[in-house]
N, C-alpha and C positions, 0 to 999 in steps of 0.2 A: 730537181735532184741533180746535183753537178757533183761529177765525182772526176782525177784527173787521170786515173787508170779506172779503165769498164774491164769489168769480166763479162762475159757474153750470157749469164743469167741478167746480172746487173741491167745490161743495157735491154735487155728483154723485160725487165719492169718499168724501164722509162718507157717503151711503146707502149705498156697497158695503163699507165698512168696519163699520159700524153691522150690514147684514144678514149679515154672515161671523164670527161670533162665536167659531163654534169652540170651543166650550165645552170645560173639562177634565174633565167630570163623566163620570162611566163609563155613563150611559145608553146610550152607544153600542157598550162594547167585546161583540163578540165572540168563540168560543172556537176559540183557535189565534192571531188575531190578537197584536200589538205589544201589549205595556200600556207602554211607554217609547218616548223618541225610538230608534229602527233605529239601527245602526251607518251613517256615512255612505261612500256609497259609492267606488271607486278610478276615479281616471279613466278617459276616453275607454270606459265602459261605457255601453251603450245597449240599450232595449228595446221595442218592440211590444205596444203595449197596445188590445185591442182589446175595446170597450164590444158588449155586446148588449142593444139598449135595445126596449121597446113601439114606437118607431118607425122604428127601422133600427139598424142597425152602423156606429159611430164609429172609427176605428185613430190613436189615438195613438202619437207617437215620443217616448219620453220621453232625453234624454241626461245622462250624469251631469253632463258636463261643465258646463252650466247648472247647477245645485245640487245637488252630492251629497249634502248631508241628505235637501231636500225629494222630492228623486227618488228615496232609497233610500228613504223612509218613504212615497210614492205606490205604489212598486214590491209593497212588504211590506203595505200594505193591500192590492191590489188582487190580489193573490197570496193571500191568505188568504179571501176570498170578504167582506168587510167592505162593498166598495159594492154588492155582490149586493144586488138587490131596494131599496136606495137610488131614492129621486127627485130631478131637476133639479126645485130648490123652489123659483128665484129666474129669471126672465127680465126684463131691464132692459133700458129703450131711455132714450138722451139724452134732453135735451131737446127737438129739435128733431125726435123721432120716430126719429135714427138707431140701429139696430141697436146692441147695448152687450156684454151678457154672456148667457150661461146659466151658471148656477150651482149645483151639486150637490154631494153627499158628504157631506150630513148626515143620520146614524141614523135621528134625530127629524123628520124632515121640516119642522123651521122656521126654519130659521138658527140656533138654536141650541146644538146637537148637535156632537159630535164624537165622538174613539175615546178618552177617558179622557186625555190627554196631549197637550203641543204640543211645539212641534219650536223646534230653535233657528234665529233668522235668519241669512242668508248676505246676500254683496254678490251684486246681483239683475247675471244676465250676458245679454244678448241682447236682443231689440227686441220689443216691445209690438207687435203687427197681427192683422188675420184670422186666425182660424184657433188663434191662442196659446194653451198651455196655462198655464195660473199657479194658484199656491195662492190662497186667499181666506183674510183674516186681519182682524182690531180694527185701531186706530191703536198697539195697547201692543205693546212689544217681545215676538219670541218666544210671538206668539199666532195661528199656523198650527199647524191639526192635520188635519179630514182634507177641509174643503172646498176646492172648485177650480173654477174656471172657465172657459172658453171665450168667447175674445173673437170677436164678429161681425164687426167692421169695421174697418178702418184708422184711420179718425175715433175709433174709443176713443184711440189711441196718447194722443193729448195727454193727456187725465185721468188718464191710467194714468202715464203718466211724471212727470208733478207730482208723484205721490209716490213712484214707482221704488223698491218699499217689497214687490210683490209676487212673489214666485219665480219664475221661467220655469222650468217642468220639461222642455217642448217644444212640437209642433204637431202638429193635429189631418194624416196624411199619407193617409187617405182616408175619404170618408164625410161629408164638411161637405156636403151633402146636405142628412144626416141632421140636422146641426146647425142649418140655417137652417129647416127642418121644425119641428123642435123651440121653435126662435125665436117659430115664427108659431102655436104652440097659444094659447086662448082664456085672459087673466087675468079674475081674480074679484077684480079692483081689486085697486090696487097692483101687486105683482112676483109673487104665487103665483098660479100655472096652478089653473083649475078642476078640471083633469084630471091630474094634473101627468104627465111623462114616466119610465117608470123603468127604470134600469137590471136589467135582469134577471139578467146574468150578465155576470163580465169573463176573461180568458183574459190572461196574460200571455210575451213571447216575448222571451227575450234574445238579442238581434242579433248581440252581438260575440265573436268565440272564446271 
């Protein structure tokens, strides 16, 4: 993304794009796991995904209806034990000090990493705020694979929508808690936690008949 005047949102999307790489390298795949994009999934399908992290339990709602690629390929990793033992390697606040993102789902622990494979892009359906679940991806097309993030505040919406570029899978439906806990562990400069947070296990529930 080259732009020849930044607004200080603007250039606050090229660091989350910059740190969500998603790489396609197979460093990350796991056995049983995806090695390709999932088959995408049939509407009005939805599921209960519930994180058990080093500092509490997260429940996401993920629906198909928001992106049935990105949600059937969230679903088939997180089903196959892929973010097990994963860390949130990326905590970003504006500039103004507001709360911004926690960002996890890479193998590798440093934005670099992914599951071997990216996903293709869809048109991004639903609203950026608190609480949101979205994939983390580059500025290049079709380069989501298996980082995601969790928006803290309302105040992301604007940045986030400038480039209305990243997936809504769903929202965080108990456990933000846990989330802004998470927010407030200690960085070792820049965006990675000293300690960083980790998922230890994920459990997935399908909702709909």
């Amino acid at each position: 993304m080259r732009r020849s005047l930044l607004t200080a949102a603007a250039a606050l999307l090229i660091v989350l794009t910059i740190a969500a790489c998603n790489s396609s390298q197979d460093a990350g795949k796991k056995p049983g796991c995806p090695t390709e994009q999932p088959a995408a999934l049939t509407n009005h399908e939805e599921f209960d995904i519930e994180m058990h992290t080093s500092m509490g339990n997260i429940t996401l709602h993920l629906a198909a209806d928001n992106s049935p690629i990105a949600v059937a390929n969230f679903v088939a990793l997180a089903s196959c034990g892929f973010y097990d033992n994963v860390i949130f390697h990326r905590i970003a606040t504006m500039q103004d000090g507001t709360p911004f993102v926690i960002q996890g789902g890479d193998p590798l622990g440093t934005g670099q990493g992914g599951p071997g494979y990216l996903i293709h892009d869809e048109p991004v359906i639903g609203t950026y705020r608190r609480g949101t679940l979205a994939m983390a991806r580059t500025s290049e097309p079709n380069s989501q694979g298996s980082q995601f993030f969790i928006v803290l505040s309302d105040a992301a919406a604007g940045p986030l929508e400038q480039a209305r570029t990243y997936a809504i899978l769903g929202e965080v439906s108990a456990g933000m808690d846990t989330v802004d806990a998470i927010s407030q562990v200690p960085l070792g400069g820049g965006t990675q936690p000293i300690d960083p947070v980790i998922i230890e296990s994920v459990t997935v529930t399908r909702t709909t008949p």
